[in-house]
N, C-alpha and C positions, 0 to 999 in steps of 0.2 A: 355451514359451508365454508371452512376456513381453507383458505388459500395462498400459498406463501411465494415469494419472487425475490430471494435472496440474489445479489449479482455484486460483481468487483472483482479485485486482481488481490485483494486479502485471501487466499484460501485458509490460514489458519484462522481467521477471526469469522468464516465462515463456518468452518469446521465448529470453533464453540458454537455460534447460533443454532447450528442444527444440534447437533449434542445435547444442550438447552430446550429447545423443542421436541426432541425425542423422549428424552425423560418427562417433562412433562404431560404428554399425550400418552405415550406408551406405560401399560403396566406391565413391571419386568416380566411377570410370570410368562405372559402371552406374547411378548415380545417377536419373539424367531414364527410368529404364526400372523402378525399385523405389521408387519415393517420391512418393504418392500425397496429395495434400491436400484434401481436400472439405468446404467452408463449410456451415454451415446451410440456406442461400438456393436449395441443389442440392437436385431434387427428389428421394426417399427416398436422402439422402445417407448416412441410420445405416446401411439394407439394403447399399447400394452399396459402404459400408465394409466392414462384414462379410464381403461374397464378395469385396472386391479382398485382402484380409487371406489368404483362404485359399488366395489363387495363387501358386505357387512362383515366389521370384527369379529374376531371369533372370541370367546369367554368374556375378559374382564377388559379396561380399556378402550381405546380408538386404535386406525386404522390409522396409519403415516407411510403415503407413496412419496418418494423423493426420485426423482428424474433431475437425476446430474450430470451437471455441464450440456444442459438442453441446447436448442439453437430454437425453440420455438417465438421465443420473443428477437429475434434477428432475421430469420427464415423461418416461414411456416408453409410445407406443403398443402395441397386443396383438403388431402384428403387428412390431414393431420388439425387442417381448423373448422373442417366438417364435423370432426368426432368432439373437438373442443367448446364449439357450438353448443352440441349435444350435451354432453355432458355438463359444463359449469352448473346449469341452473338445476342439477337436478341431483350434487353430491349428497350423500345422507353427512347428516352433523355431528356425524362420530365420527366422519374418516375427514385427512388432512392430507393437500396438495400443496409439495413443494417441490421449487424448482431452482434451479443453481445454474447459474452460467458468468464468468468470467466477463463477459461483456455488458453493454449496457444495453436495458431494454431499446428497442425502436418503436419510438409514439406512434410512428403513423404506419406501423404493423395493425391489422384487422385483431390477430391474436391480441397483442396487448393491450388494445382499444378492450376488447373481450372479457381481457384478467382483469382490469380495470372496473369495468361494470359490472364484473359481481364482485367487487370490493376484495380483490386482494391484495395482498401487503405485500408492498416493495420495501428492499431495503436494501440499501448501498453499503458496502464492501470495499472502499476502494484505500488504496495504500495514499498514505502521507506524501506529498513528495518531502523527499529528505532536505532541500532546504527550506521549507517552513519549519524554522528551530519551534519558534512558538505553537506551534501545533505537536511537535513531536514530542516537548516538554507538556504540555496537556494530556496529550494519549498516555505519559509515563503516571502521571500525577494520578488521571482516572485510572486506573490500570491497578495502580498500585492499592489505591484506596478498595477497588473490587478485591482484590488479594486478599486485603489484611495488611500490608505492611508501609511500616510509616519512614518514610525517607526527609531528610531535610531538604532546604531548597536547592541547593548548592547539587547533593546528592541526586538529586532530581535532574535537572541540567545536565551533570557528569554521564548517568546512563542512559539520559536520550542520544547525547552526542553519542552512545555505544555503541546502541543498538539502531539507531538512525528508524527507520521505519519497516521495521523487521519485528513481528508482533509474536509469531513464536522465539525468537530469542530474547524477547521483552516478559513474555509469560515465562519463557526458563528461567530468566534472572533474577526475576523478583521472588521465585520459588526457590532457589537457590538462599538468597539473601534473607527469606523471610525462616526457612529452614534456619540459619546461621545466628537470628533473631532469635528462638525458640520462644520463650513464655515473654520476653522482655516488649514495654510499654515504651521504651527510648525508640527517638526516631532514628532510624541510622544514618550516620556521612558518610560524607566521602570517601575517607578514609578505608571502611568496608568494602563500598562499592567499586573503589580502585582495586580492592585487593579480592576479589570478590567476581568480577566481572571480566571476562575475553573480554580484546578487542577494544577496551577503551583509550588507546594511545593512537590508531590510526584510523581515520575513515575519509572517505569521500571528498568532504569538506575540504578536510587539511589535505588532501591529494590539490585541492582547485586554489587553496593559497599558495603552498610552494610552487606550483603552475605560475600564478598572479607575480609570483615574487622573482619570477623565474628561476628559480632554482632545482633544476636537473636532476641533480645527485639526490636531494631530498625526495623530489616528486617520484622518481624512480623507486626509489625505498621504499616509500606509501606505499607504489603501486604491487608490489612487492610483497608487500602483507598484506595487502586487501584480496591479492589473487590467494596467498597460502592461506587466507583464512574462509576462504572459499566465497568472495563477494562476487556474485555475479557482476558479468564485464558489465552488461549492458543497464545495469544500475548504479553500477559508477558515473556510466558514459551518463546519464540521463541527470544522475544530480549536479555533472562537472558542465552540461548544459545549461540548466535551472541557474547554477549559481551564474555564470560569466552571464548570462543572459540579464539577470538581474543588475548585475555591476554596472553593464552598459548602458541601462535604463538608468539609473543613478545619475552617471556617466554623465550621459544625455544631456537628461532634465536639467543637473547645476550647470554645464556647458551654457544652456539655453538662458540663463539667469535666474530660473527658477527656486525661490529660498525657502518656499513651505515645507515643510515634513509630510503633511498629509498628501498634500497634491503629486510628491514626488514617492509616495506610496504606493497611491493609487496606480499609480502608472507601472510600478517595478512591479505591483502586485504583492507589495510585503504588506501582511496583514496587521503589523505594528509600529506605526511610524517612529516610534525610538529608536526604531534599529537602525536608520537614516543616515542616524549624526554616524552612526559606526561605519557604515557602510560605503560613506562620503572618503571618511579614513582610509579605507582599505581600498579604494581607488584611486586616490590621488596620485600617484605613483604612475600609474598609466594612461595613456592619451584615449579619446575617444574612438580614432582609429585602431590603436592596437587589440582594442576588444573588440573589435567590429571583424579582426580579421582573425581572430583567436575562433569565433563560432563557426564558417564553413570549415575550419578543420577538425570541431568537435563532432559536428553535422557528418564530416564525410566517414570520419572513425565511427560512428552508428548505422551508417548505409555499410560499410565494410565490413563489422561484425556481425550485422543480420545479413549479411550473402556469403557468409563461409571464411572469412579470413582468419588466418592466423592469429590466434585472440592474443597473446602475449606480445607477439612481433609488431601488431598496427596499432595496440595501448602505447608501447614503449614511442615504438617512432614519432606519431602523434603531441605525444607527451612534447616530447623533445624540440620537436618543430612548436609546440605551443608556450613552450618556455624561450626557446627563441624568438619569437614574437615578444614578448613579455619582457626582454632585452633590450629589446634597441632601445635608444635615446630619442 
């Protein structure tokens, strides 16, 4: 009775799980006769899944129902966890139930109380946020090692900062790179990876330093390439939040007297207190106030591009007004 609950805002790293599970379960021949996929958009498509789930494979192989982008672990209709009642305890052990949805289950949903009890497997999907470097450096490192391809450390570093937490341009690049590798046993640098990789001279980050530094003309230019190179706004907006957020918690804490690493971690939420001593640096320069008054206008450029605004007009403006905060004396 295997039962799957795939969820997160990864859709590519979704995409391989299920990929991985379909070859698995499915034997190709039978494939187009056991492998059933039904969107949302399909009228009682949870019901629909439920009875195609309980029909025995045909030839060789198991059966794989995938009901993507559900909402039954968020909202479940009566009559959508009457049927799911029904059904869990009584899937045959050749067919396989999974579900995909972007959000996160809800515990005190009756459904996922349900999935739960007859032992299905959840598993999380969720994106990096892009400033956990240390994290983003890890996803590269596993990543690359599943691949095949060996990078140095430096190398390593250079195209997290590239790809920031963007898993299908992280899967193209190391296949790119590893393609460029051919039969060779050498780990590759930087040097490749620079010349090798979109996109490794501007991101996010350094959009929130020249911000921090106040410097206009630069942040402008970042912002500039991050739009031509097709970065979503509101994933800028969201790491330019993460980071100043973080500063100020920095900020904060040494204001307060506060001299531990770990203590003043714990608080900004950076999972490696080394990063501390850097980060004490890259603050100093600015008052506790000036960040303080830097986040309701990152805050309001996120409320303004989720209701419609001009995405280029209220980045730029924004920008501008946050670099002038980042001015005064």
């Amino acid at each position: 009775m295997p039962i799957y609950v795939y969820w997160g805002e990864d859709d590519f790293a979704i995409e391989k799980a299920v990929a991985i599970l379909r070859d698995r379960v499915l034997d190709p021949a039978w494939a187009s006769f056991n492998y059933t996929t039904l969107s949302p958009d399909q009228a009682d498509a949870a019901i629909a899944g439920l009875n195609q789930v309980m029909t025995p494979p045909f030839g060789a192989g198991s059966r794989l129902v995938w009901l993507v982008n559900t909402t039954i672990c968020q909202h479940c209709p009566d009559n959508v966890l009457s049927e799911l009642a029904r059904t869990l305890p009584v899937i045959p052990e050749d067919a396989f139930l999974l579900l995909t949805s972007r959000n996160k289950p809800d515990e005190r949903l009756k459904s996922t109380k349900l999935l739960k009890q007859f032992a299905a497997e959840f598993r999380e999907f969720s994106l990096i946020p892009p400033w956990k470097t240390e994290l983003l450096v890890q996803s590269v490192q596993t990543t690359a090692q599943a691949v095949g391809v060996k990078l140095t450390p430096k190398a390593i570093e250079i195209l997290a900062e590239a790809v920031g937490n963007d898993t299908r341009l992280l899967y193209n690049e190391l296949e790119k790179i590893q393609l460029y590798a051919g039969d060779s046993n050498k780990p590759q640098d930087i040097d490749v990876v620079t010349q090798l990789v979109r996109n490794t001279n501007q991101n996010s980050l350094q959009l929130a330093a020249a911000m921090k530094a106040g410097d206009t003309a630069k942040a402008l230019a970042i912002l500039a390439n991050l739009i031509n190179a097709c970065e979503p706004s509101l994933r800028i907006v969201a790491t330019l939040i993460g980071q100043f957020r973080t500063w100020l918690w920095v900020k904060l804490m040494v204001e307060s007297g506060e001299r531990n690493p770990q203590a003043i971690a714990q608080a900004a939420e950076v999972s490696n207190p080394k990063r501390i001593y850097f980060l004490q640096q890259e603050v100093k320069s600015l008052s506790v106030q000036q960040l303080i008054d830097c986040l309701p206008l990152l805050l309001e450029l996120e409320v303004n591009l989720k209701q419609g605004a001009a995405e280029m007009l209220i980045l730029q403006t924004k920008i501008i007004e946050i670099c002038q905060v980042c001015q005064r004396s």
